[in-house]
C-alpha positions as CSV (number, residue, x, y, z in Angstrom):
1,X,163.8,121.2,76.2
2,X,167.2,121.9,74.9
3,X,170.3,123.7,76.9
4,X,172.5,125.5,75.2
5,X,175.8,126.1,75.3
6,X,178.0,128.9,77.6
7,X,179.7,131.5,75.1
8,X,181.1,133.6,78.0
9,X,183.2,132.0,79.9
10,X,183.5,135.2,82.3
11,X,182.1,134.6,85.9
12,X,178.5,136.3,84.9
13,X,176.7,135.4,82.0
14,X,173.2,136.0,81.4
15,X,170.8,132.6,81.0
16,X,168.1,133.2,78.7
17,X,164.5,130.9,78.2
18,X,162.9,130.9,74.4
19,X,159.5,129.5,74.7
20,X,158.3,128.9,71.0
21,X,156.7,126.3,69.5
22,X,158.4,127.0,66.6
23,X,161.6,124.9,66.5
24,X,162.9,127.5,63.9
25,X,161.4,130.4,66.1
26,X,163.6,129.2,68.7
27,X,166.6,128.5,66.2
28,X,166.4,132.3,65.5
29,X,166.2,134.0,68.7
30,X,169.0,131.6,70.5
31,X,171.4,132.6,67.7
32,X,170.4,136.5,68.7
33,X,170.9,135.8,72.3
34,X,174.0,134.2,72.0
35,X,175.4,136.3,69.7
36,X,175.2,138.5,73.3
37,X,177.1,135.9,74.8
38,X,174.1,133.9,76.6
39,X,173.4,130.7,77.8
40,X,169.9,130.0,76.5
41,X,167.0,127.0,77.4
42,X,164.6,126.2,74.7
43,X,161.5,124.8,75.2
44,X,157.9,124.0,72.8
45,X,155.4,125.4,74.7
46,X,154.4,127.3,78.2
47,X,154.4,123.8,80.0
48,X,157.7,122.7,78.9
49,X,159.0,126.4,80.0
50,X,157.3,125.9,83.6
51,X,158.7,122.4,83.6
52,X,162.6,124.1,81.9
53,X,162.2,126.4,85.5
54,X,161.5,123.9,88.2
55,X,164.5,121.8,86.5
56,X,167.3,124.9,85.5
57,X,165.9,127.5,87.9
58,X,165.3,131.2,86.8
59,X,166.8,132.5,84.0
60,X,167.4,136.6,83.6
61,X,165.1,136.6,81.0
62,X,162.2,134.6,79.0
63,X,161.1,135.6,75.6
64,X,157.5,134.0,74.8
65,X,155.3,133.5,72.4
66,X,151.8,133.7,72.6
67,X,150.4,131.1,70.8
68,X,151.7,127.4,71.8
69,X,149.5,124.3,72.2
70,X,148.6,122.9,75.4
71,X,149.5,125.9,77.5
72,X,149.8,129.1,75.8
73,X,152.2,132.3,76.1
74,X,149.8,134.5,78.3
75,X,148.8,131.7,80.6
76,X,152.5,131.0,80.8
77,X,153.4,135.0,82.0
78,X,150.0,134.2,84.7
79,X,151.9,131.5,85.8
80,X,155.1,132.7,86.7
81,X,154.0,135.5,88.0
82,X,152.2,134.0,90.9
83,X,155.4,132.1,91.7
84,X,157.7,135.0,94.1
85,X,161.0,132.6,93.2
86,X,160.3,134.2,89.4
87,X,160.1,137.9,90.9
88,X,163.3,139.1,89.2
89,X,163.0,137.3,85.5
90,X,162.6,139.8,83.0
91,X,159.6,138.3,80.3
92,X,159.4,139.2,76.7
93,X,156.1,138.6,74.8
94,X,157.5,137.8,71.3
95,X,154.5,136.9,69.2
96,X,152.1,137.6,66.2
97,X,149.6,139.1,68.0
98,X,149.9,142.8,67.3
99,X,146.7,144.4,68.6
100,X,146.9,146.7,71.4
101,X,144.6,145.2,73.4
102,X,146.9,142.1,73.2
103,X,149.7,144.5,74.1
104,X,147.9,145.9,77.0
105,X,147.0,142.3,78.6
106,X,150.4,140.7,78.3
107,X,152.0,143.9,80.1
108,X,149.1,143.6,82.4
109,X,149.8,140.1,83.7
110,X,153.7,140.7,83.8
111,X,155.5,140.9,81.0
112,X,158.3,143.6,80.6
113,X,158.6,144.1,77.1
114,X,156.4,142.9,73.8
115,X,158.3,142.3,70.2
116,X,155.4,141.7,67.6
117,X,156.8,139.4,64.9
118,X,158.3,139.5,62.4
119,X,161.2,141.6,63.8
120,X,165.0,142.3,63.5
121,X,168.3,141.9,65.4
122,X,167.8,145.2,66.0
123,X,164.7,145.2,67.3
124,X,165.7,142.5,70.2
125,X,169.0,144.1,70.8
126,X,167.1,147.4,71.6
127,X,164.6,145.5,73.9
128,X,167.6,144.2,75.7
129,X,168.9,147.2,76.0
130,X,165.7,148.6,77.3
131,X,165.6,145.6,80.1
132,X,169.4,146.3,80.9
133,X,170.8,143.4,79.2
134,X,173.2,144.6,77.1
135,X,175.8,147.4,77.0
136,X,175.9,150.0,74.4
């Protein structure tokens, strides 16, 4: 588990939650977020992003992947969904799997938006956008 720094120093900021095993997964999509002035948690798996929660409390939004060792994407979306303190976190599914049955079950179980990897900037500033993150 890693916290990052605040780049806006304003009274609001956004706290964001990457939950990749991929260290350079997470490398990527903290430098998106705080390009859009976040304040972003890392952690390697669904576990450590349960464990990142009860510590930090909920950020505004949690971009996931599916597959992690010991407790996977989905399982991780199951779990905070049955938890009513998580109600208002916004989850993004950002993962390899790209069939639509895949699709279908993560949006099923709670998550708000799916990014199928490899992606852009673009493509997460447009999800954002879509979730009411960021400002045109």
């Amino acid at each position: 588990m890693q916290l990052g720094r605040k780049l806006n120093y304003e009274e609001e900021f956004m706290r964001a939650l990457v939950v990749d095993d991929s260290r350079a997964m997470r490398a990527i999509l903290r430098r998106i977020l705080r390009e859009f002035g976040c304040d972003v948690l890392e952690a390697g798996n669904g576990r450590e992003g349960l464990d990142c929660l009860r510590m930090f409390g909920a950020p505004d939004l949690a971009l996931v992947d599916w597959n992690m060792p010991e407790m996977n994407g989905l399982d991780f979306l199951r779990a905070v969904r049955k938890e009513r303190t998580y109600d208002a976190m916004r989850l993004m599914m950002v993962t390899t799997e790209n069939e639509i049955d895949r699709v279908t079950e993560a949006l099923g179980v709670g998550a708000s938006e799916y990014v199928m990897k490899p992606f852009t900037r673009e493509v997460i500033l447009e999800k954002l956008q879509i979730l009411g993150f960021v400002q045109c």
